[in-house]
C-alpha positions, 0 to 999 in steps of 0.5 A: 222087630215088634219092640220097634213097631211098639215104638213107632206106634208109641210115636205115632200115638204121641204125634197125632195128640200133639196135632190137634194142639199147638200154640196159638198167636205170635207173641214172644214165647219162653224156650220152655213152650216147645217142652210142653207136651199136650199129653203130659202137660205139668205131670209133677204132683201138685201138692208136695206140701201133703204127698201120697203114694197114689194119685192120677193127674187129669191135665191134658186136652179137654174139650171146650166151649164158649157160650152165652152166660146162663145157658144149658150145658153144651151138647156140642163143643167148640174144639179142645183146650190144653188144661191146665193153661187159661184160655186167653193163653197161647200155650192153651191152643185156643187164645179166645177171650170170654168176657162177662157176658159169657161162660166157659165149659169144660168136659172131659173124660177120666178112669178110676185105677182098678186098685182104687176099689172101696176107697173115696175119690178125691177131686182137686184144683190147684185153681180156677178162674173165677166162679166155678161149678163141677159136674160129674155123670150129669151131676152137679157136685159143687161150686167154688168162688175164686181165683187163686184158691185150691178147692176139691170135693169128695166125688165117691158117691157119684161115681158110676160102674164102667170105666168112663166117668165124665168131668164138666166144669162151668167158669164164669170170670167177668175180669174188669167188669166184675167185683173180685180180686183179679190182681192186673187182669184187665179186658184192654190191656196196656202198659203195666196191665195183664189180660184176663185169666179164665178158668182152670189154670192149675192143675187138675188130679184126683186121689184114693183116700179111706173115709178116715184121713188126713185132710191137712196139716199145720206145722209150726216151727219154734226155734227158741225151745228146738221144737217143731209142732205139726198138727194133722187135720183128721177127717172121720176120726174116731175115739183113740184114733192116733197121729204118728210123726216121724221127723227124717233129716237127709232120709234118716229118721231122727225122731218120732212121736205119736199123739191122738187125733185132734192133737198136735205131735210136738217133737224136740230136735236135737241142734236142729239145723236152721233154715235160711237163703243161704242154707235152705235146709229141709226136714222131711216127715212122714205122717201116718193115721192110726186107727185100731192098730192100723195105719189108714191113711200116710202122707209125706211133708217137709218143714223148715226151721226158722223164724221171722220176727222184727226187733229195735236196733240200738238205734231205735230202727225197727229190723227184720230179723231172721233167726234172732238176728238182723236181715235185710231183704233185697229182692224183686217183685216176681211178676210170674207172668208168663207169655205163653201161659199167662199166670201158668209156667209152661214147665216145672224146670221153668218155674225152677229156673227163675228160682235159681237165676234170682238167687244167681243174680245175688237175691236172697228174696222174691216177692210173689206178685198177686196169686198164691 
């Protein structure tokens, strides 16, 4: 009886959040906008490219306002939105338009995880539409200009005691009206034309990292010598701090190299198996920063195999080659427009969808259209 009254309310719960947020207009939707769940919207971690262990996803329903550019923060809000869909987007629950004249806030409120103690928090963007400014407890924090670009700041020391920290973002887009790339986005869209996109429209996260950490990665590839480069971007590191790489094909750890920081770890492969489309083979890695003879910081990547060059035919034709030989590319231009969520899918397995149809459909490319 309690595991079913736990359920209920589990239910309940889950009901009412959904309540407050719908859809909005009446235009065509994908059969993927009635998977979209206003609790957990786009859940999947954001960035496999550079992947740790712990991480909190912010996404979810954030309240909103829009007012008259220039003005102080609002002390009161107009409803809620559903990040990480723009505003202009049915799948936001709001579908108002912003214009130059105006600004968009955010607020929201989150909680740093009890394990999280003594490490540095990170917050992240996938993207925001336009100029942005980022504000914790009241304090201004930093800003970013532009639309299409992953952007995060190192919020530790702005992080008050207490459970409830406040998150608001500030986003002034003027679409047609102003002077930054904005791909199709128009004010009266026609024909060919999008609307505006606004504001945050990627997802939203943050993460626990020591001072001293792996900030990026370069990999390159070069399949003339069997070799894969890879490269960490260290933060805070000191004299004889090491970079360890391993290489793993199908799980398997196949190779490892070690290099001090700064320095790019250059691994041979034995026969390494070639990425194409249709053979889309992945390397997975891990990556570790060594300090003292601890590991204090570990993230997880991939890397494929190849390389694109070009090359005269002995007809004199310029080719595209793929791994030193011709290819032609014969694909579509991917719009990646959405009906419900504008430049945002509503779902991971919708975005995968349109992935597998065009490789269906006998495509071995896909151009993607005007963002990242």
């Amino acid at each position: 009886m309690k595991r079913k009254s736990i359920l209920f309310l589990a239910l309940f719960s889950m009901l009412a959040v959904n309540a407050q947020w719908k859809p909005q207009g009446d235009k065509i939707k994908t059969k993927w906008a009635e998977q979209v769940d206003s609790k957990k919207p786009l859940p999947e971690y954001p960035r496999p490219i550079m992947e740790r262990g712990q991480w909190k996803n912010l996404n979810g329903l954030w309240n909103y306002k829009i007012q008259e550019f220039g003005k102080a923060a609002p002390s009161k809000y107009d409803g809620q939105i559903l990040v990480p869909f723009a505003v202009e987007s049915s799948l936001s629950g709001v579908m108002k338009e912003v214009g130059s004249k105006n600004e968009l806030w955010y607020e929201t409120n989150f909680s740093i995880e009890s394990g999280w103690n003594g490490k540095n928090i990170l917050l992240h963007f996938g993207a925001v539409d336009w100029k942005t400014e980022i504000f914790i407890n009241d304090i201004k924090v930093g800003s970013h200009t532009g639309g299409y670009t992953p952007f995060s700041f190192d919020i530790t020391p702005f992080i008050k005691k207490g459970n409830t920290q406040k998150l608001v973002v500030k986003v002034w887009d003027p679409s047609n009206d102003g002077p930054q790339p904005r791909g199709k986005q128009v004010k009266n869209p026609e024909g060919i034309w999008y609307t505006p996109v606004t504001g945050i429209w990627q997802t939203v996260w943050i993460e626990p990292v020591n001072a001293k950490n792996i900030a990026g990665l370069r990999t390159t590839p070069n399949i003339d010598q069997n070799t894969i480069s890879i490269k960490a971007d260290v933060k805070g590191a000191d004299s004889g701090d090491l970079v360890e790489v391993a290489v793993l094909e199908n799980g398997n750890e196949i190779a490892k190299e070690k290099a001090v920081a700064g320095e790019s770890a250059d691994i041979v492969l034995n026969a390494p198996k070639l990425w194409s489309p249709e053979s889309p083979f992945l390397y997975q890695t891990k990556i570790r920063l060594i300090s003292k003879n601890k590991v204090v910081d570990e993230v997880k990547s991939y890397f494929a195999m190849r390389k694109i060059s070009s090359k005269r035919d002995e007809n004199g034709v310029m080719r595209m080659q793929l791994n030193n030989k011709d290819y032609f590319q014969f694909g579509p231009l991917d719009q990646g427009w959405w009906p419900e969520g504008l430049y945002t899918a509503p779902t991971d397995e919708a975005l995968k969808y349109d992935i597998v149809k065009t490789k269906e459909l006998g495509f071995n490319m896909i151009r993607k259209h005007v963002k990242v």
